[in-house]
ROVEXKE-772822 format. One record per residue: residue number from 1; x, z, y negated of N, C-alpha, C in turn. Coordinates in pm, 1 decimal, always signed. Example, Ala and Ser with C-alpha at 12.3 -4.5 7.8 and 13.67 -1.06 7.14 Angstrom:
BEGIN
{1; {+1319.0; +780.0; +569.0}; {+1230.0; +780.0; +450.0}; {+1320.0; +780.0; +330.0}}
{2; {+1285.0; +708.0; +225.0}; {+1367.0; +714.0; +106.0}; {+1290.0; +787.0; -3.0}}
This chain:
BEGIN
{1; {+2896.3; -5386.8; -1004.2}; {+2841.2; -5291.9; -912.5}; {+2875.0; -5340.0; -772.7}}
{2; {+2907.0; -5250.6; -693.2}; {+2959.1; -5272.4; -585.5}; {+2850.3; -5254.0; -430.5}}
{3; {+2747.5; -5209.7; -481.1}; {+2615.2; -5149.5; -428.1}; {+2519.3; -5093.0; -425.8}}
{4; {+2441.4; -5089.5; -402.4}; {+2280.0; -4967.1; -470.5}; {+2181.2; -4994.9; -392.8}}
{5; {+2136.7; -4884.9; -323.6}; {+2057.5; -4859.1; -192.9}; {+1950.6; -4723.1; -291.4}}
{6; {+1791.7; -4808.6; -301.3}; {+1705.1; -4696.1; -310.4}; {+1646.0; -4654.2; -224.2}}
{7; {+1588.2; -4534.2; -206.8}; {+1475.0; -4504.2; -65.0}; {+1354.2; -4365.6; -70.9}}
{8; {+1292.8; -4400.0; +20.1}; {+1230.6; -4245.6; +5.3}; {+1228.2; -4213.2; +137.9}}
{9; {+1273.1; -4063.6; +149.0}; {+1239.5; -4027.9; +274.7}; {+1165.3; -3896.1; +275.3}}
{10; {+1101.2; -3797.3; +412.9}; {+1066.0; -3670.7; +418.5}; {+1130.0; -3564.7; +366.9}}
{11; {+1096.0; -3501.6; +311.6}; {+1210.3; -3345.3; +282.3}; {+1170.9; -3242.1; +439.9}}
{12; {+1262.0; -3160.1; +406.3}; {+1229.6; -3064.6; +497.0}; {+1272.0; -2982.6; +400.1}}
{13; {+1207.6; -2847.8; +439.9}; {+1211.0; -2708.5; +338.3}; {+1245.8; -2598.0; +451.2}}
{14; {+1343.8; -2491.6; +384.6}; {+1401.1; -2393.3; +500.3}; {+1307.3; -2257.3; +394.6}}
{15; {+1229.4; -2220.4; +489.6}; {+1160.5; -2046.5; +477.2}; {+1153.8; -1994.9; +523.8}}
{16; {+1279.5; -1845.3; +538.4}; {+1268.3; -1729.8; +564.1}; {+1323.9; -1756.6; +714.1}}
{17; {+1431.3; -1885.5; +721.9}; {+1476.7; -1930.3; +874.2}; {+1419.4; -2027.1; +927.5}}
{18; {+1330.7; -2021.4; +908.7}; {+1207.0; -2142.8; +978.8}; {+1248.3; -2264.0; +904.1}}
{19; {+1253.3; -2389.3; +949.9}; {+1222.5; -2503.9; +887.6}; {+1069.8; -2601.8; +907.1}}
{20; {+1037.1; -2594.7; +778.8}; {+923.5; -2688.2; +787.8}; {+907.2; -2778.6; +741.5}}
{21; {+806.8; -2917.4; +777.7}; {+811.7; -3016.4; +723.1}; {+786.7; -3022.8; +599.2}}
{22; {+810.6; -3046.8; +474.6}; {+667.2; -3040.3; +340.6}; {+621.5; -3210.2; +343.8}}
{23; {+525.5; -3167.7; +275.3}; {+416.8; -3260.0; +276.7}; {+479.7; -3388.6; +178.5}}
{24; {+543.4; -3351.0; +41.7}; {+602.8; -3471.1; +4.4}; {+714.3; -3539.8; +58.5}}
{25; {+734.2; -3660.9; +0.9}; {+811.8; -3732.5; +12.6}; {+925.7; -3754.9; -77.0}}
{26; {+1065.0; -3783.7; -34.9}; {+1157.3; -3755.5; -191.2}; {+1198.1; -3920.8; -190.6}}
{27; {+1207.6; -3939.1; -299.1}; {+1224.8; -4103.6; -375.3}; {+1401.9; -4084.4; -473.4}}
{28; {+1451.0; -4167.6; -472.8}; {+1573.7; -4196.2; -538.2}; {+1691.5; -4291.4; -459.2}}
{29; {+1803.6; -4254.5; -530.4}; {+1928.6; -4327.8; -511.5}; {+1994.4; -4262.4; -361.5}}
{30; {+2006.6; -4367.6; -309.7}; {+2076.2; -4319.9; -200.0}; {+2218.6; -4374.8; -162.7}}
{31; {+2237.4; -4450.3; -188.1}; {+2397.8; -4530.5; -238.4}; {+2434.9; -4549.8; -381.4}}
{32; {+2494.9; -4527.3; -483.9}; {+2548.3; -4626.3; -593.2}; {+2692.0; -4618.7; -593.9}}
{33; {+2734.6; -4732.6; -597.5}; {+2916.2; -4755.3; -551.0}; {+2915.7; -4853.6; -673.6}}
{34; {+2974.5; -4801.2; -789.7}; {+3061.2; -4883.6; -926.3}; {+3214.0; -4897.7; -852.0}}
{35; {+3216.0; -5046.1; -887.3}; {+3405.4; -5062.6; -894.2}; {+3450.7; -4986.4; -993.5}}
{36; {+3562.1; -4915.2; -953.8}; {+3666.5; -4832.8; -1089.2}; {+3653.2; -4912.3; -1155.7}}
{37; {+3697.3; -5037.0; -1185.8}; {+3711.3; -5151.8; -1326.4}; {+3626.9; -5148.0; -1399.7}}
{38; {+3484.9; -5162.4; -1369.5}; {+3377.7; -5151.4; -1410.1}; {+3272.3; -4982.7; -1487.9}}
{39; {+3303.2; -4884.5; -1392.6}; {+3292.8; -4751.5; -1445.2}; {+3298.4; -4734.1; -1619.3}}
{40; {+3183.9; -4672.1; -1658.6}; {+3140.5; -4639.2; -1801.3}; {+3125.2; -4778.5; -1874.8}}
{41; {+3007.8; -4851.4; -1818.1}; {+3034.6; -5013.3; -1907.5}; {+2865.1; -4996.5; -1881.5}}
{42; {+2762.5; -4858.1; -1859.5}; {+2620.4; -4855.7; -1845.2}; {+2578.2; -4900.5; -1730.1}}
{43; {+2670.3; -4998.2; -1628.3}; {+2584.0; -5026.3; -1477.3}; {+2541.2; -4891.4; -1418.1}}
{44; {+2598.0; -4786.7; -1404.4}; {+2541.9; -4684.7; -1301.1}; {+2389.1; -4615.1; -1387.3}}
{45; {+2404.5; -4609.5; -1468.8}; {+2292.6; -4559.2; -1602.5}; {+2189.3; -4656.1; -1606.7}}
{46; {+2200.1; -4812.9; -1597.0}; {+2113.7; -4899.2; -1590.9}; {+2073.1; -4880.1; -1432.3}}
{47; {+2109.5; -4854.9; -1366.4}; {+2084.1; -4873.1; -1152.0}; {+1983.0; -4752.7; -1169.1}}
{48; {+2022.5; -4636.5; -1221.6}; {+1955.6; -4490.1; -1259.5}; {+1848.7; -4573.8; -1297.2}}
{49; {+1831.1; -4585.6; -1398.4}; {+1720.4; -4592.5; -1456.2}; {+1606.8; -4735.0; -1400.8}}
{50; {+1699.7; -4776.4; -1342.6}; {+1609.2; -4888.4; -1253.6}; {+1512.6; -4811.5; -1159.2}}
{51; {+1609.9; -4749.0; -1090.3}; {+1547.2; -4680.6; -962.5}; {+1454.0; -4559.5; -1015.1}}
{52; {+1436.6; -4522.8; -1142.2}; {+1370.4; -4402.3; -1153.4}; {+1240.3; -4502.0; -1230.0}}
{53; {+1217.9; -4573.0; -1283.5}; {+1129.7; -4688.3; -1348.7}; {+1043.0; -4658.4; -1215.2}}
{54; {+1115.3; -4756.6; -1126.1}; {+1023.0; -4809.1; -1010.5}; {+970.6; -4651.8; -870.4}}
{55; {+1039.3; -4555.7; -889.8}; {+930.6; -4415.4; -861.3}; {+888.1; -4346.2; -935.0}}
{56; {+864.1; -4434.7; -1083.9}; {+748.3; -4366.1; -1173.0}; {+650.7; -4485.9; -1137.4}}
{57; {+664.4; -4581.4; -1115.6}; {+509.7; -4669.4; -1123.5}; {+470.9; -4659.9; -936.1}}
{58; {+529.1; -4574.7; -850.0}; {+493.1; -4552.7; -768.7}; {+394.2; -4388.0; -738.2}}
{59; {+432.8; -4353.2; -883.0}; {+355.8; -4224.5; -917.2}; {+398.0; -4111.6; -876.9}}
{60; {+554.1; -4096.9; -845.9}; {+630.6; -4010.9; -800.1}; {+666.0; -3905.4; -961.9}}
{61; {+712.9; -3783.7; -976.2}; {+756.3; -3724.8; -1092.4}; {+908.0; -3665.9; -1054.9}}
{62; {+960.0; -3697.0; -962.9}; {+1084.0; -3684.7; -932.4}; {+1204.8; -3765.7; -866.1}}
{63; {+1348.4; -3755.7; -909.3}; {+1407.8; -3862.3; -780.9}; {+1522.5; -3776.2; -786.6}}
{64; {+1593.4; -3816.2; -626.2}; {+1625.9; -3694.8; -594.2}; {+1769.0; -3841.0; -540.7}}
{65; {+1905.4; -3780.2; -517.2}; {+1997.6; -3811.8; -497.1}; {+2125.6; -3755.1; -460.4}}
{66; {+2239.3; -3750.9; -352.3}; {+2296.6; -3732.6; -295.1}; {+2479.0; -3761.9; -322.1}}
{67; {+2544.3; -3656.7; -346.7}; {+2696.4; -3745.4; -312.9}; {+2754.2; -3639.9; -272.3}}
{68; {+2926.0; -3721.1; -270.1}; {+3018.2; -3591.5; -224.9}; {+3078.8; -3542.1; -311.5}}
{69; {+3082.7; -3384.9; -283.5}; {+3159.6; -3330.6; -400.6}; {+3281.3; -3311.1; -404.9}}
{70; {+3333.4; -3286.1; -540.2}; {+3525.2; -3295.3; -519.3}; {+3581.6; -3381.2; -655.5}}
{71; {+3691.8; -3332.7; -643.8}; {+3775.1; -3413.5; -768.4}; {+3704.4; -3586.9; -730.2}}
{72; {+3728.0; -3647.8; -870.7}; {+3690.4; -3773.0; -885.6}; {+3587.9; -3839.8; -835.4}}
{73; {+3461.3; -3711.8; -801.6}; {+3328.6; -3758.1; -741.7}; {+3271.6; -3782.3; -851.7}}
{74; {+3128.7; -3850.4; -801.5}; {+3018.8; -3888.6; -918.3}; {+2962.6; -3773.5; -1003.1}}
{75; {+2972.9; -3654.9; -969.5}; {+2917.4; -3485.4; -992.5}; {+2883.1; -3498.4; -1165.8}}
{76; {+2967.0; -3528.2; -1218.5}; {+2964.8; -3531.4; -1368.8}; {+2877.0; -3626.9; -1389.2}}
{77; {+2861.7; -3749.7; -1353.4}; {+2784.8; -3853.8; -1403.9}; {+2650.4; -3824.9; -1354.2}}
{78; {+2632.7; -3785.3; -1256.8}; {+2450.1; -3743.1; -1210.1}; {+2436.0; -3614.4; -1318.0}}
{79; {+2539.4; -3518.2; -1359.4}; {+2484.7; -3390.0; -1447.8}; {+2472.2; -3507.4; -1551.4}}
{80; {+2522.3; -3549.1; -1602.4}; {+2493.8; -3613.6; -1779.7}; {+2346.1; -3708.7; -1744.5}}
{81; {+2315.3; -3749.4; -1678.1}; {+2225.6; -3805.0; -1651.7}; {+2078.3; -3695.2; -1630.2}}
{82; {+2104.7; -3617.9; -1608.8}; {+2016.2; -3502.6; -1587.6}; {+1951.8; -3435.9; -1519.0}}
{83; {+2062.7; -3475.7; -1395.6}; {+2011.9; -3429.4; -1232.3}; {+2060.3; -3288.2; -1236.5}}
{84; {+1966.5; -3193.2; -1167.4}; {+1961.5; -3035.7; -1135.6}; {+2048.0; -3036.3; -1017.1}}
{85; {+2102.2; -2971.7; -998.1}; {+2164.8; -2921.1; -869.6}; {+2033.7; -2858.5; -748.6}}
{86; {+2023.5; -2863.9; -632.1}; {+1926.4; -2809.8; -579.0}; {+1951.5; -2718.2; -529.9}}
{87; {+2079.6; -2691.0; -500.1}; {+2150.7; -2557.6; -380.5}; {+2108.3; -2632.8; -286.5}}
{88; {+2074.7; -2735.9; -220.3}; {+2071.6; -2795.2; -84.6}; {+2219.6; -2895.6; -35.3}}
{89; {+2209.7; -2893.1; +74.5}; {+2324.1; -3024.0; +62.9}; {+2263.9; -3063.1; +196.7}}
{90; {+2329.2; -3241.8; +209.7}; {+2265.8; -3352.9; +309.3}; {+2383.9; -3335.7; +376.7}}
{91; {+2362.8; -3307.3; +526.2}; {+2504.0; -3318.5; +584.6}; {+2632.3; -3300.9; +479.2}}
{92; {+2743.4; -3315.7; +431.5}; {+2860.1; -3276.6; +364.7}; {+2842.1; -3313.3; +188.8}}
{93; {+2679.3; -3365.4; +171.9}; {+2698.2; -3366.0; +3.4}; {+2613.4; -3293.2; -27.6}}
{94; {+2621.8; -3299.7; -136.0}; {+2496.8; -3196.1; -251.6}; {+2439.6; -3284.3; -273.7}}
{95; {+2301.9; -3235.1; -286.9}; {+2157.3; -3295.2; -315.3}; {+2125.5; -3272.3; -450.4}}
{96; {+2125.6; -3357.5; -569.0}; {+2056.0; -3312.9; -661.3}; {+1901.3; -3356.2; -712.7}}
{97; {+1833.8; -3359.3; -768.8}; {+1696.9; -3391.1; -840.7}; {+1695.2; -3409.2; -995.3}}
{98; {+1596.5; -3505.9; -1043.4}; {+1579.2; -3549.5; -1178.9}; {+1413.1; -3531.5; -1195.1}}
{99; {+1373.8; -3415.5; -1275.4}; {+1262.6; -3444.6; -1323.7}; {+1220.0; -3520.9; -1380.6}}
{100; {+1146.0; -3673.8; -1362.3}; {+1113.6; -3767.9; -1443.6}; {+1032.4; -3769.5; -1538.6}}
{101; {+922.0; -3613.1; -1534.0}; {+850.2; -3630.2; -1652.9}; {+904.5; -3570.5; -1775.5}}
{102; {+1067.4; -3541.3; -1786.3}; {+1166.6; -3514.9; -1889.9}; {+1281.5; -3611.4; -1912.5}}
{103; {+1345.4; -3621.6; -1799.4}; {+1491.8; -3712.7; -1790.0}; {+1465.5; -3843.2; -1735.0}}
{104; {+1558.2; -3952.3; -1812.5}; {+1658.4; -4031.5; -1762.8}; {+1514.4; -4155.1; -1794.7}}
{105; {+1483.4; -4124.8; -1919.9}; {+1412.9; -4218.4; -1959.8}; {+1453.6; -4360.1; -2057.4}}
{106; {+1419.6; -4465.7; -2018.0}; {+1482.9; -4610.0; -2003.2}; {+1526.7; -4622.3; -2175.4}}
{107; {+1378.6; -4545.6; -2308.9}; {+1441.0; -4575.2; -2392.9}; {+1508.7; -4475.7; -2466.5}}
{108; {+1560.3; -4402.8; -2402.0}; {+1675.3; -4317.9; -2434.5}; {+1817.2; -4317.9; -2400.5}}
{109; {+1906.9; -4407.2; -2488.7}; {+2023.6; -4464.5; -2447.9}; {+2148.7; -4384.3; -2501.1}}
{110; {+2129.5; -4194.2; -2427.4}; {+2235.4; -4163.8; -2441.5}; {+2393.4; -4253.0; -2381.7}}
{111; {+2490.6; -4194.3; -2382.5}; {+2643.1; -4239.5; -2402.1}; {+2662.8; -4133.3; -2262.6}}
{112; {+2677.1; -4165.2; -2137.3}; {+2690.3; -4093.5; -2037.3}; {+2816.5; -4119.1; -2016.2}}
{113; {+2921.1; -4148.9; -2067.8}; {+3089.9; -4133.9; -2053.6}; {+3170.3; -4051.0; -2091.5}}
C-alpha cells in the first residue's frame, strides 16, 4: 500500500438551489493509493474494511468516499465493494457511499478482483 488517509468531514446538501449545511457528518476513505504490483492481493479490501470497522464503533451507519473517474480508475473496485454512486461529485471526482448496516462487512470475504 502506497497510502490511506481516513477522515470525517461536514456534508453540505444542495435544495432547490440553496445550499445548506446538514447536520451530519460524513466518515470514510479519503486517499487509498495501491502500487500496481500489489493491486488484487486484498490490501485495498482489507484498508476498506479497516476504515469502515472503525466508523462503525464510532456509531456512524455510513462511509462515504471519493475518486476520479475514467479509464483505469478505482470506479470498479469501490462498485464491487458496495459503494452507491451519489450523483454528487467533490471538486472533479464522484462521491460514492457504503451503507454499513448492509455492506463491506469484515466477515464476508467476497473475491473483489
Amino acid at each position: 500500500m502506497t497510502g490511506l488517509s481516513a477522515s470525517s468531514w461536514p456534508s453540505s446538501t444542495s435544495t432547490g438551489g440553496a445550499t445548506a449545511q446538514a447536520p451530519d457528518i460524513r466518515s470514510g476513505l479519503w486517499r487509498l493509493n495501491i502500487a500496481v504490483g500489489e493491486q488484487g492481493r486484498g490490501y485495498g479490501r482489507f484498508a476498506a474494511e479497516s476504515v469502515a470497522a472503525q466508523i462503525r464503533r464510532r456509531g456512524s451507519t455510513r462511509m462515504t468516499t471519493t475518486w476520479h473517474p475514467g479509464v483505469g480508475g478505482p470506479e470498479s473496485f469501490y462498485l464491487r465493494l458496495g459503494f452507491q454512486l451519489t450523483g454528487e461529485t467533490s471538486g472533479d471526482q464522484t462521491v460514492g457511499e457504503l451503507d454499513l448496516r448492509i455492506g463491506l462487512d469484515p466477515s464476508d470475504r467476497r473475491e473483489t478482483s
